[in-house]
C-alpha positions in Angstrom: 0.0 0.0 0.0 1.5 3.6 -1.3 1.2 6.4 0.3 -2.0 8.0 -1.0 -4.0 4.9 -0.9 -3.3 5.1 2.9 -4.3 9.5 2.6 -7.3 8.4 0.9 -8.5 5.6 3.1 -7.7 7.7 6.4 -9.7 10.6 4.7 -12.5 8.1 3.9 -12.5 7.1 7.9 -12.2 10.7 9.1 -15.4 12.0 6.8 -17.6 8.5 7.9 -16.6 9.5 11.4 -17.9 13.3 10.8 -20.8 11.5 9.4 -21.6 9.3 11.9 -20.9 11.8 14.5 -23.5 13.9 12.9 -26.0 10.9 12.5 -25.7 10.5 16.2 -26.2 13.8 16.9 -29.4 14.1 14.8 -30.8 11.1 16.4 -30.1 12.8 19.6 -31.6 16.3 18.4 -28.7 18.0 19.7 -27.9 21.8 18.0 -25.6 22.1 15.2 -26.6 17.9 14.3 -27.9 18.9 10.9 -24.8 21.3 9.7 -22.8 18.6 10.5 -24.7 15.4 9.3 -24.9 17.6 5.8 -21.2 18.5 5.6 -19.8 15.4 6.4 -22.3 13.6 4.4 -22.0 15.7 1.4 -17.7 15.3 1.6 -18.2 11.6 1.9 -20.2 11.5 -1.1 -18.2 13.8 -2.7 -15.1 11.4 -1.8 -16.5 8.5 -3.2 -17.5 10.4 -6.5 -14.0 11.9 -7.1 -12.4 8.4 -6.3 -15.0 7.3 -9.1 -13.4 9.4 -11.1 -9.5 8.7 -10.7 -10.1 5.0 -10.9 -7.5 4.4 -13.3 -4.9 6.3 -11.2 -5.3 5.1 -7.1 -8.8 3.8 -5.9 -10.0 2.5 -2.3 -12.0 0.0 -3.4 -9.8 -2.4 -5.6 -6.2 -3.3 -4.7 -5.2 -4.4 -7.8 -4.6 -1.3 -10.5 -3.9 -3.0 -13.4 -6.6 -5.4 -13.9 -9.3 -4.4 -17.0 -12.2 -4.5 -14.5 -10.9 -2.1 -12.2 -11.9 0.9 -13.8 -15.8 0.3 -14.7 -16.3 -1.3 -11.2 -14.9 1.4 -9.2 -16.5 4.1 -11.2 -19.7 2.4 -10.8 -18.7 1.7 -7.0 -17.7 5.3 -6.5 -21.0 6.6 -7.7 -23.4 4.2 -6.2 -21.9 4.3 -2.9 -21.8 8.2 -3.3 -25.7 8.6 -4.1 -26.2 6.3 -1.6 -24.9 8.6 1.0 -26.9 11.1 -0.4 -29.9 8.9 -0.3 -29.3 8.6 3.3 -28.7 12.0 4.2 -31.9 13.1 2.7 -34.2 10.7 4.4 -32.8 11.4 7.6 -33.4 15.0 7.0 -36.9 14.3 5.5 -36.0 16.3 2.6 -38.1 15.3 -1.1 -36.0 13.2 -3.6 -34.6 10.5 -0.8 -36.6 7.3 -1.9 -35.9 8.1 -5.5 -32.0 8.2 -4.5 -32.1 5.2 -2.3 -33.6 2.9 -5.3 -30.8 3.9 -7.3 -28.1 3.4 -4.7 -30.1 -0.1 -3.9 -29.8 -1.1 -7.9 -25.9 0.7 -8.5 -24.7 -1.6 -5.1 -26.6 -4.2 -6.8 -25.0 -4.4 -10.1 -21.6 -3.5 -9.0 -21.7 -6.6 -6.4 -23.1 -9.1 -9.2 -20.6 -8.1 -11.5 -17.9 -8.3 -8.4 -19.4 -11.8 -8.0 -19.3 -12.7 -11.9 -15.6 -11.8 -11.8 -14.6 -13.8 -8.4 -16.1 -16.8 -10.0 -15.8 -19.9 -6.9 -13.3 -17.8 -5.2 -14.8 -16.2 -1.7 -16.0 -13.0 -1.8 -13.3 -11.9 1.3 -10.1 -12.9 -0.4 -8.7 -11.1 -3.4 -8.6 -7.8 -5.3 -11.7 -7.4 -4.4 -12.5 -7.5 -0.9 -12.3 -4.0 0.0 -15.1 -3.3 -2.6 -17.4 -6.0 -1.3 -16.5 -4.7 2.2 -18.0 -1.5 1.3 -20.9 -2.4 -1.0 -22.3 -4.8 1.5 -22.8 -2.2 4.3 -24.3 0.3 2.0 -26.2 -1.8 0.5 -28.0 -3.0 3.9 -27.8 0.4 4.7 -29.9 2.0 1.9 -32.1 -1.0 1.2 -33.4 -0.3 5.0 -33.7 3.4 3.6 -35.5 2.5 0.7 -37.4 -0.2 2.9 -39.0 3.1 5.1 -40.6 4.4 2.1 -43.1 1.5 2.2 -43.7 1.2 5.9 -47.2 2.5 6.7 -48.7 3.2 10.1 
């Protein structure tokens, strides 16, 4: 591991710690909770977008930079994961467009596992090039599927 894949993943821990810290805060309906859910919600999307976008240069989701399937899975990794946190963002702050994101962050996770899965073959999902992308598609997609789930729950 170089040097700016270990930036990138501590920046990626310090923004989902702002998140979370946020998240906690908003569940607790302290002041300030929604300034910070928003900014460190927004930078983590924003993260995983611009990661996304320099797939063929350094990524944090696949270890190995010269295979051919590096690049379309970690652009569609970086930009499902990133309107996923969007998704999430907005249902928590009961703002309009959240369900709408959420399906789309359900189906991008979706297809970018399956096609992780079509790759791997027999091999285990944990072992391999892959394994830092399945260990961060298979929280979100838990994540936003429960998001999307809320949608449908009726009183």
């Amino acid at each position: 591991m170089n040097l700016t894949e270990q930036k990138m993943k501590n920046a990626e821990r310090s923004l989902l710690i702002i998140t979370l810290l946020g998240f906690g805060m908003k569940m607790l309906h302290l002041p300030t909770a929604a300034i910070i859910l928003t900014i460190g919600s927004v930078l983590l999307a924003l993260f995983y977008f611009h990661t996304a976008t320099k797939a063929r240069t350094t990524s944090v989701f696949v270890s190995d930079q010269h295979s051919k399937m590096h690049a379309p899975l970690s652009i569609m990794a970086g930009v499902a994961m990133g309107l996923s946190v969007i998704a999430v963002l907005l249902k928590v702050q009961h703002w309009p467009g959240a369900t709408f994101l959420a399906t789309l962050g359900v189906l991008g996770c979706l297809i970018t596992l399956l096609a992780v899965i079509m790759i791997r073959g027999k091999q285990p999902l944990s072992s391999g090039n892959y394994s830092a992308l399945t260990a961060r598609i298979l929280p979100t997609l838990v994540l936003v599927s429960t998001v999307a789930g809320m949608a449908f729950i009726t009183h």
